[in-house]
C-alpha positions in Angstrom: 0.0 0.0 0.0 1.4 3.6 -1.0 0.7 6.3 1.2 -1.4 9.1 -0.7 0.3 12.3 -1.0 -1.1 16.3 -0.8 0.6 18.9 -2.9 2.0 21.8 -0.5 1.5 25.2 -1.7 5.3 25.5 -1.9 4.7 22.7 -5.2 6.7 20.0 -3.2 4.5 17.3 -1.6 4.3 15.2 1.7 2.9 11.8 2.5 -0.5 12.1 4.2 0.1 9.8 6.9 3.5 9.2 8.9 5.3 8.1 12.1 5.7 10.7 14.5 8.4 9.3 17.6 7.9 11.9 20.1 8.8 10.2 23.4 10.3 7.6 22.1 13.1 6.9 24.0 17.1 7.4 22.3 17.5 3.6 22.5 14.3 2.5 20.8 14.2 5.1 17.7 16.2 3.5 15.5 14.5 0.3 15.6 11.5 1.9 15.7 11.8 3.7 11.9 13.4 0.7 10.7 10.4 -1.2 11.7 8.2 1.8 10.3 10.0 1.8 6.7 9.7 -1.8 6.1 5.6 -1.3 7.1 5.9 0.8 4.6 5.8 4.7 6.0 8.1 6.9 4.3 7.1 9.8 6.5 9.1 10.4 10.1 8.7 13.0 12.3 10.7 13.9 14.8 12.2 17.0 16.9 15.0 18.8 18.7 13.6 18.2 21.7 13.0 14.8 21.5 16.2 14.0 21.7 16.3 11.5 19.4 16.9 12.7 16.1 20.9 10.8 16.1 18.8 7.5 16.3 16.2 8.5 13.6 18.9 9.1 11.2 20.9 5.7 12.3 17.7 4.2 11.5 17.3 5.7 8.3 20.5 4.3 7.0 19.6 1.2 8.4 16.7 1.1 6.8 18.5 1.7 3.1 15.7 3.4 1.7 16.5 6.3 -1.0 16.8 9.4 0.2 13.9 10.7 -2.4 11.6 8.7 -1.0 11.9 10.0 2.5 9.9 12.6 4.0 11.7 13.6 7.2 10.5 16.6 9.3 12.4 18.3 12.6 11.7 21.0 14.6 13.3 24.2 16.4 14.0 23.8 19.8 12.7 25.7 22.3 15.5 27.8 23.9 17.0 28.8 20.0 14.9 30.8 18.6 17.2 34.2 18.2 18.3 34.0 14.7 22.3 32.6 15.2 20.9 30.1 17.6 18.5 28.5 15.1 21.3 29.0 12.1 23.3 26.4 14.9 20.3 24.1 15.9 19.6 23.3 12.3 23.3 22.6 11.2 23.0 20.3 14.0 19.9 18.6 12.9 21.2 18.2 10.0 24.6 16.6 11.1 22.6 14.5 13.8 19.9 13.0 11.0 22.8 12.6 8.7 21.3 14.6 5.8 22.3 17.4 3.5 19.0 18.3 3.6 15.5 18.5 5.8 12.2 18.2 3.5 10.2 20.1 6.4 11.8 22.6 9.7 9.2 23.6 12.3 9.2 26.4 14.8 7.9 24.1 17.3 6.1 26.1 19.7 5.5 30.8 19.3 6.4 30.9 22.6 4.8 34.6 22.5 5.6 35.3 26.2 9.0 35.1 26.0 12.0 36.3 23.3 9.8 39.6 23.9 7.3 38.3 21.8 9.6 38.1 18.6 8.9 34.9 17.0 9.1 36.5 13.9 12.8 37.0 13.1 12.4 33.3 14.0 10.5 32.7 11.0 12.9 35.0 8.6 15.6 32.8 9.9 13.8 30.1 9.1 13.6 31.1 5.3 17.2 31.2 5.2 17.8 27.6 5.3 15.2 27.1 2.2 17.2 29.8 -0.1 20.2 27.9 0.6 19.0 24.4 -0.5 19.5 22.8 3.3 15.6 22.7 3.9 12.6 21.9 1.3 10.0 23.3 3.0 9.5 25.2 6.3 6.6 25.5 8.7 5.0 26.0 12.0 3.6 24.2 14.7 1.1 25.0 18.1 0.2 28.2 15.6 -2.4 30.2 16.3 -4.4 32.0 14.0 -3.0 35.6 15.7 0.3 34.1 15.3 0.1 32.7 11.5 -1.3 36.1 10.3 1.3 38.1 12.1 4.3 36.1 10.2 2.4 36.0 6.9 1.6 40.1 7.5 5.3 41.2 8.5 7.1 38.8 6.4 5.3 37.3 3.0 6.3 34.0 3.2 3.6 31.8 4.3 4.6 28.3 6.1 3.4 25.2 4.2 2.1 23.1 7.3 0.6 24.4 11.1 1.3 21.2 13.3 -1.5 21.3 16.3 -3.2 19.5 18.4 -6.4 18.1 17.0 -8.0 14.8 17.8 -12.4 14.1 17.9 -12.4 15.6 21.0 -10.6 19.5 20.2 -11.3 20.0 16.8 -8.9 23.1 16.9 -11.5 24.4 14.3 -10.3 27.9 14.4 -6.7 26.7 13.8 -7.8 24.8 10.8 -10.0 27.4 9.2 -6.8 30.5 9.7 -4.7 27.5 8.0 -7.4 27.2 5.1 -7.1 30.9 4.9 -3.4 30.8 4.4 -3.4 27.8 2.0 -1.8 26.3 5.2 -1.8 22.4 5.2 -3.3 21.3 9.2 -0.7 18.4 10.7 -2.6 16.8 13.6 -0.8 15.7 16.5 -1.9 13.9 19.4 -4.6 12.3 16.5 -5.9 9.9 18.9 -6.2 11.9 22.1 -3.3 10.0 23.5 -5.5 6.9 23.3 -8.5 8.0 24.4 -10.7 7.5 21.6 -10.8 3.9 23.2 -13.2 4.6 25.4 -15.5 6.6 23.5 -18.8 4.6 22.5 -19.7 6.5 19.6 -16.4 5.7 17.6 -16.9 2.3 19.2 -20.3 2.2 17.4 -18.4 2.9 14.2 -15.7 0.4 14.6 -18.2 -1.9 15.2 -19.8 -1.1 11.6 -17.0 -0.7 9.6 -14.9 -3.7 11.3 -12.0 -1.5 12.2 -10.2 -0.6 15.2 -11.5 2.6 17.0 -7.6 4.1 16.2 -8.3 2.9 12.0 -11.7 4.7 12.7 -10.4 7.9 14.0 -7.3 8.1 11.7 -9.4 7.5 8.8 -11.4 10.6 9.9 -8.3 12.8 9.7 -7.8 11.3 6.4 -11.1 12.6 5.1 -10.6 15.7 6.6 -7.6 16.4 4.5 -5.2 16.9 7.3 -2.0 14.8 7.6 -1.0 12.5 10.5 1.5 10.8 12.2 0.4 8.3 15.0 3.4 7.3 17.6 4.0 4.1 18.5 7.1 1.8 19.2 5.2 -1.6 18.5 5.8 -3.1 14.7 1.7 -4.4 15.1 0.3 -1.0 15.6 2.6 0.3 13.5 0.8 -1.9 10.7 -2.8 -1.1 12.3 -2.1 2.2 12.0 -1.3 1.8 7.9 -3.7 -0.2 7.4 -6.2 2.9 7.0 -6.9 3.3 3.2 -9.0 0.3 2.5 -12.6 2.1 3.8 -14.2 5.3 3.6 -16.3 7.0 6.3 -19.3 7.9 5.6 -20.6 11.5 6.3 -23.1 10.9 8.7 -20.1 8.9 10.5 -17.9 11.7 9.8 -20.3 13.7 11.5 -20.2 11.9 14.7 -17.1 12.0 15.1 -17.2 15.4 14.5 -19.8 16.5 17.1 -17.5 14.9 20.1 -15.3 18.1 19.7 -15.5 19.8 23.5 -13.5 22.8 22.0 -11.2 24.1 25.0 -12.2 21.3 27.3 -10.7 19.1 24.4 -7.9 19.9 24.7 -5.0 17.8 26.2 -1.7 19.7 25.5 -0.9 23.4 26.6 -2.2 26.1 25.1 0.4 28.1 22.6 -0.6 31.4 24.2 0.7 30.7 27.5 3.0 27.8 26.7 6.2 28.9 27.8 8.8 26.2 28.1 12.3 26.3 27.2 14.7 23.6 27.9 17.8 24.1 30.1 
């Protein structure tokens, strides 16, 4: 089974679904992709501050897969967002994954409380590393729609993915529309609400019905939506559950349902991007 692709406004394009390895631990990653590239992803996401992006790369090569068909995306850590600390933290990335090139950099987080609100030098930085050939693509993630516009306004160039937080239970609707608005491509992290969907007896009702897992269900519904997701795991079997997602369609009064669980801001599981603050030591 090939992944579908989506055309990025940038003319490049990105698989639809991937593995994302946040919280993996160091010593599991690079069996972890390996596993994922012979399931057949081609899609890995991973970050700075995971910590893990040496053992992504060890499994890449491990994995011999050609570099064109990879789709690897990283992201900006935390504590280097003044412009000669991200110019570093990507050189880094880059030696880390072993590549001469990233097909997609992130800001990971706005952080608008701190860097005295400037995460728009950031974003010009950012640009740099596309002009010079060492990234494909670059975007955002934890976004919101006061913080896209304000990049888009003060610098023109408009990121080709917003990585959020959205799952059946936070919709992150206004996210999605200000992305739409952009010609912004949504990336939906957390998609299944860190396992909660389990419980839930509507998308129970639905597995029931279409004979697929409540996680096939509720991936299949980010599918539909158009966005593009990366569930995490370390085990080889869900890795294959997971993939096995493109052999059934939703229909709209099920995509409905699962629609009408959002809880907007009760929804939501992760911190919010207008008070997150973190930055590593």
């Amino acid at each position: 089974m090939t992944v579908p692709t989506i055309t990025l406004h940038d003319g490049t394009s990105i698989p639809q679904l991937g593995l994302g390895v946040f919280q993996v631990p160091p010593e599991d990653t690079a069996r972890v992709v390996e596993q994922a590239l012979e399931v057949g992803y081609r899609h890995i996401d991973t970050a700075q501050m995971y910590a893990n992006e040496a053992e992504v790369g060890t499994g890449l090569t491990a994995a011999g897969i050609a570099r064109d068909d990879l789709y690897i995306t990283t992201k900006l850590n935390n504590g280097f967002h003044r412009p000669d600390d991200a110019r570093r933290a990507f050189g880094e990335s880059l030696n880390r994954l072993g590549l001469d090139r990233i097909d997609l950099f992130l800001i990971h987080w706005p952080l608008p409380t701190e860097y005295d609100g400037d995460f728009v030098s950031t974003w010009r930085t950012l640009a740099e590393f596309v002009d010079d050939g060492r990234a494909t693509s670059i975007g955002v993630s934890n976004f919101q729609p006061a913080h896209l516009d304000r990049i888009v306004e003060e610098t023109g160039v408009v990121p080709v993915v917003n990585q959020v937080e959205v799952h059946p239970f936070f919709g992150n609707e206004a996210v999605r529309e200000a992305n739409r608005r952009h010609d912004v491509l949504t990336e939906a992290w957390s998609p299944l609400a860190q396992g909660a969907i389990g419980g839930d007896d509507a998308i129970g009702e639905i597995s029931t019905v279409t004979g697929k897992t409540p996680s096939q269900v509720v991936l299949r519904w980010h599918l539909q939506r158009g966005d593009i997701v990366f569930p995490k795991t370390t085990k080889v079997e869900r890795m294959q559950e997971n993939f096995d997602v493109f052999d059934f369609e939703l229909t709209d009064n099920q995509m409905a349902t699962i629609g009408e669980l959002d809880r907007d801001e009760d929804g939501r599981r992760g911190p919010n991007p207008d008070t997150f603050d973190y930055i590593p030591d």
